[in-house]
N, C-alpha and C positions, 0 to 999 in steps of 0.2 A: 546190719548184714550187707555185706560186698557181693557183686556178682558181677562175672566177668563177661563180656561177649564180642561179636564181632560185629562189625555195622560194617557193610559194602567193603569190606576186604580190611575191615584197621578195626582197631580196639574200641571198646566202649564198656566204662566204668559204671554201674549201677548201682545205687544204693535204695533200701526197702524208704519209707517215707519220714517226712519228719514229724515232730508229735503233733498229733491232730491234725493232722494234711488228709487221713482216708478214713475210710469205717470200716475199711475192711479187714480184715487181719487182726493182731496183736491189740492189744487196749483192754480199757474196760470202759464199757460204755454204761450208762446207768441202764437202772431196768424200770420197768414201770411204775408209775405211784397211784395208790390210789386215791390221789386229787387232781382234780382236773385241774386246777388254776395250777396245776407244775404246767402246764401246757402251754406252750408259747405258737403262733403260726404268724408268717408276714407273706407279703406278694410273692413269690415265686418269677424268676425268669423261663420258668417253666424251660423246654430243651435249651441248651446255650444256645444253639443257633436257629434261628427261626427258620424254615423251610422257604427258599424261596419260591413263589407260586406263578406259575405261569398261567396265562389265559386259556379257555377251554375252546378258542374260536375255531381252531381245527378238528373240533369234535364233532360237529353239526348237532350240539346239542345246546341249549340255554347256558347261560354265564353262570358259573359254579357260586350256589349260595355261600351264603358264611360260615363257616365251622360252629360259629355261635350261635346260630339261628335255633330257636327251640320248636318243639311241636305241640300239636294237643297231646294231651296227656295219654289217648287211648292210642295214639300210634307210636310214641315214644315212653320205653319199659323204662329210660334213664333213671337213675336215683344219685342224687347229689347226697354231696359230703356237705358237712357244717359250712356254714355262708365265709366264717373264717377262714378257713383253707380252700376257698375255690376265688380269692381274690385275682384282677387278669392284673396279667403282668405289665407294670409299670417302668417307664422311660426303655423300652426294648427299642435295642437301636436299627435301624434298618440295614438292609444287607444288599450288595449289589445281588443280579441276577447269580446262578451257580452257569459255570459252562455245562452246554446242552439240556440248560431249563430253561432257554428261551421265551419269551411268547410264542404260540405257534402262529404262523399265517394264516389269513382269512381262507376259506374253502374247504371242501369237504372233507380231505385228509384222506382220502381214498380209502376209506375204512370197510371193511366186510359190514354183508347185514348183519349177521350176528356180533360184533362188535358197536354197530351202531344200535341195537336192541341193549347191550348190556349198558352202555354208558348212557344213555336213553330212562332206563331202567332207575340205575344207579342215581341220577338227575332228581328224579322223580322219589326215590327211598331218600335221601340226603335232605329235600326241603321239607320230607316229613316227620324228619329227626330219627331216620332210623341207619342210625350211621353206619353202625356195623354190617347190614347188608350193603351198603351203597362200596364198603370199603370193600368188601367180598365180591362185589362187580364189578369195579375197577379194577380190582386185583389180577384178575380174572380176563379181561381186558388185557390190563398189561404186559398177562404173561402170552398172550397169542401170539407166532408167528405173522399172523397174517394183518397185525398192527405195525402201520406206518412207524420208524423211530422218531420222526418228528412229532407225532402223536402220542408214542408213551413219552416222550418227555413231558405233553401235558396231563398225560393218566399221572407221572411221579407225582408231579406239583398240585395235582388235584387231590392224590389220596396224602401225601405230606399234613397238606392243611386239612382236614379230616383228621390226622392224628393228632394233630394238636390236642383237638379235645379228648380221644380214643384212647391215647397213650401218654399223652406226658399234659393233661391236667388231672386232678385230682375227682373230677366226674366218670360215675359210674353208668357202664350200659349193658342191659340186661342180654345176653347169647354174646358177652367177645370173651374169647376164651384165652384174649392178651392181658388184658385187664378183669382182677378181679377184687373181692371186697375182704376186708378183714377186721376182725376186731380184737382188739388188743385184750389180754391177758396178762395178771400180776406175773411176776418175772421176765416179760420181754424185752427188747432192745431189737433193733432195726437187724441184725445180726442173728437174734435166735428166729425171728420172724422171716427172713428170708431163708433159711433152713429150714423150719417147719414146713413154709409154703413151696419149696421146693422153686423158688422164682429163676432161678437159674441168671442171676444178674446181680451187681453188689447192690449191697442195704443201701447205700447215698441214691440211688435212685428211688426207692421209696419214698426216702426226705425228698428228693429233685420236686418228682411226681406230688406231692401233697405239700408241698409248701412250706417247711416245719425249717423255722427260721432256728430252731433247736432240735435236732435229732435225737439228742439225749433224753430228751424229755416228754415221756410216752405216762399217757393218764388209760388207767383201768377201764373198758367201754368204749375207746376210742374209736372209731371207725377209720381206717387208712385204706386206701388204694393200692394192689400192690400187682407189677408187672412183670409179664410170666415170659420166659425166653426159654431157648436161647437163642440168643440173634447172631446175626453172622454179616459180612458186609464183601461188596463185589467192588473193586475197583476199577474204574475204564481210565486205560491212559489213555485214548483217544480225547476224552472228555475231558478228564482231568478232574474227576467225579467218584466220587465215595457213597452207592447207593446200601442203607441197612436195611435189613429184612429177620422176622423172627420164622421160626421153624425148624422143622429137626433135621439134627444135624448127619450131611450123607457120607454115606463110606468111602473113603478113599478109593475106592474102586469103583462105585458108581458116581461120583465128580466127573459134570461135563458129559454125560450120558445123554440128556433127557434132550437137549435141542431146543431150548427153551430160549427164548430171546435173554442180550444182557447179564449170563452171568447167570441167569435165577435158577433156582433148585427145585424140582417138587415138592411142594407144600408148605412154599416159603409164603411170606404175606409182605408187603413193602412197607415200609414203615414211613424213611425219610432219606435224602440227602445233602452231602456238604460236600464242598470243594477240597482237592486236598492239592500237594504241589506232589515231583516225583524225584527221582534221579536221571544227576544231570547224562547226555550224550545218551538216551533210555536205558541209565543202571536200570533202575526199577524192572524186577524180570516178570515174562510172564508167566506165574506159577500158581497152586493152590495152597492155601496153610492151613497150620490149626495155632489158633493163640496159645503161647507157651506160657510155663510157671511165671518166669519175669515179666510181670505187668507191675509195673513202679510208679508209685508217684513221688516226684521233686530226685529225678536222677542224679548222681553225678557224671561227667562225659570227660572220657579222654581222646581230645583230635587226634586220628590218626596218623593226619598228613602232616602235624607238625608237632607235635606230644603234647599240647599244653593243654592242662587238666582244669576242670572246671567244675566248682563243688556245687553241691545239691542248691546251694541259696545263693548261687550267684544269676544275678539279673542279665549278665551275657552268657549263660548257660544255651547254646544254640539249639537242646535238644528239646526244652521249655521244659513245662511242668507233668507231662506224663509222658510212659512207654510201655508198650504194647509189643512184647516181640512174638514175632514169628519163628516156629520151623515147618518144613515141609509135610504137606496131608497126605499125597498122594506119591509115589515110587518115581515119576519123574520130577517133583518139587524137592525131595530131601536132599540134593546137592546146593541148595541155598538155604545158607548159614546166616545168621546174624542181622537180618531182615525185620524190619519192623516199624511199627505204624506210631507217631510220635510228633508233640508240640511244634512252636518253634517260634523265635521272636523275632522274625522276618516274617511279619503277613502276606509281607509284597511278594515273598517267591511264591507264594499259593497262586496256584494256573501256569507254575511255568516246573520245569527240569533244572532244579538246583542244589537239591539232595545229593547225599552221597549212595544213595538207591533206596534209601529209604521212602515211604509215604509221610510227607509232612502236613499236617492239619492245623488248622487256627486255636488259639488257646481255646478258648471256649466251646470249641466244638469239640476235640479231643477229650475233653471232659465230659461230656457224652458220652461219645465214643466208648471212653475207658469205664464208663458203667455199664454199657450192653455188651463187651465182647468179655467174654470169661476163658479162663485155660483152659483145653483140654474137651471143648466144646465149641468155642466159636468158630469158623471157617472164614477166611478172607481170602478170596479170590482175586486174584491182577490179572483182566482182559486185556484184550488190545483195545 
């Protein structure tokens, strides 16, 4: 399937995936068996891109424990999946800082008492392994006016690494209502399971999320993790920063209402952030969207500025391995066309204005990316 559109004023050629590149869509994926030994699981790199974490020292609170850090058993509800699938991720490479995830500076951070009670709080829920409240006060935190921005940059990178385990490992915790439990059923497939549960995100994240080195290969009684959106993501050109959050999604007319710091929405939750790069001379506008039908994996692109075409499996394909288009959410966004958040095999232009208005992302994080933002539901917002 061809599909045709516009990227920053010129053409762009898309084509649906090649075989075996998604789970989403067309195929036929196996369905469950009932032997367990069809079951295969290896390490997971759990998100492609690790969150990077900033320090808490502008918090006036203790040095944020470790996301791995476990509790007694009477303070943390947690229930773990089979020892096989909650292997940690192996040779994860490390990631410079993201712009404006800083460390923060030493000092108080000029934070309100009630912002220093909740991050205080949250400190205090987090070493006791009750992560889902700790993430509910950070959250909570973060979205305050009266929070320094140098400060939520270390709320982002505090509540990021908390998600690690909350979202994107295969560990269960009892009251998040992002993460929940499942258990497989003869006839399933990654596919009917995320329609049943109504997850609002493609099946490959369920694989992501549990580590299932074969997605195909679902056994009878299985227990799987499965993560419930829909997510949406705010982009600051200022930063040069892609912050995602899950929650429901607001209407075109209440977009930018709420006054909320960053882009966020009522009753959004932060999930995580990655760097993206922009368009150059600031194409990249600033508008609200909703993710269109054309979400592709392994595109073909046709340069605008000079025709020459470039098919799905070509390695200088500049647009890389996924696309995510946009159109406009709100009445003054839908005069921008052909907009969209997308690979690229230039890492080095990520942090700078090289696009041709598009948002460009690192392979591996786009691959993310393109499992939490769904059509016709996700919202992407470009800030200043």
């Amino acid at each position: 399937m061809l599909l045709v559109g516009v990227v920053g004023g010129g053409l762009i050629l898309l084509t649906r995936q090649r075989d075996g590149a998604a789970m989403s869509g067309g195929g036929s994926p196996q369905v469950a068996s009932a032997n367990p030994a069809a079951q295969t699981t290896r390490p997971g790199p759990g998100p492609s891109s690790d969150p990077m974490v900033a320090t808490t020292a502008g918090l006036r609170t203790p040095a944020m424990p470790a996301s791995s850090q476990t509790a007694p058993s009477q303070a943390s509800p947690a229930q773990s999946l089979p020892k096989q699938s909650e292997a940690a991720p192996a040779g994860q490479p490390a990631r410079d800082p993201l712009p404006g995830v800083a460390p923060v500076p030493a000092g108080d951070g000029g934070l309100s008492p009630d912002t220093l009670a909740l991050t205080t709080a949250a400190e205090r829920a987090s070493a006791e392994g009750r992560l889902v409240e700790a993430r509910a006060m950070l959250n909570k935190a973060l979205s305050s006016a009266a929070t320094p921005a140098q400060d939520r940059a270390a709320l982002r990178a505090w509540i990021a690494r908390l998600n690690q385990d909350l979202v994107f490992s295969p560990k269960l915790f009892a009251g998040d209502t992002i993460g929940g439990k499942y258990t497989v059923v003869r006839g399933d497939s990654l596919v009917v399971i995320t329609r049943k549960e109504g997850t609002v995100a493609e099946p490959s994240l369920i694989a992501r999320v549990n580590r299932m080195s074969n997605p195909n290969a679902l056994s009878v009684g299985q227990t799987l993790k499965v993560v419930r959106g829909p997510f949406h993501a705010v982009v600051s050109k200022a930063a040069f920063r892609m912050d995602v959050y899950a929650g429901p999604t607001p209407s075109d007319t209440g977009l930018n209402t709420s006054g909320l710091p960053d882009g966020m929405e009522p009753g959004w939750t932060y999930i995580t952030s990655f760097p993206v790069g922009l368009g150059e001379k600031s194409g990249t506008p600033i508008a609200s969207f909703m993710v269109k039908a054309s979400k592709l994996i392994n595109p073909t692109w046709v340069n605008p500025r000079t025709g020459k075409r470039y098919a799905a499996d070509d390695p200088e394909n500049p647009i890389g391995e996924r696309w995510i288009g946009l159109q406009g959410h709100d009445e003054g966004s839908k005069a921008f066309q052909g907009y969209g958040v997308h690979g690229t095999i230039e890492p080095e232009s990520i942090g700078s204005e090289r696009s041709m208005g598009c948002v460009r992302m690192r392979a591996e994080d786009v691959e993310v990316v393109y499992e939490l933002l769904m059509p016709r539901v996700s919202v992407v917002k470009i800030v200043p």
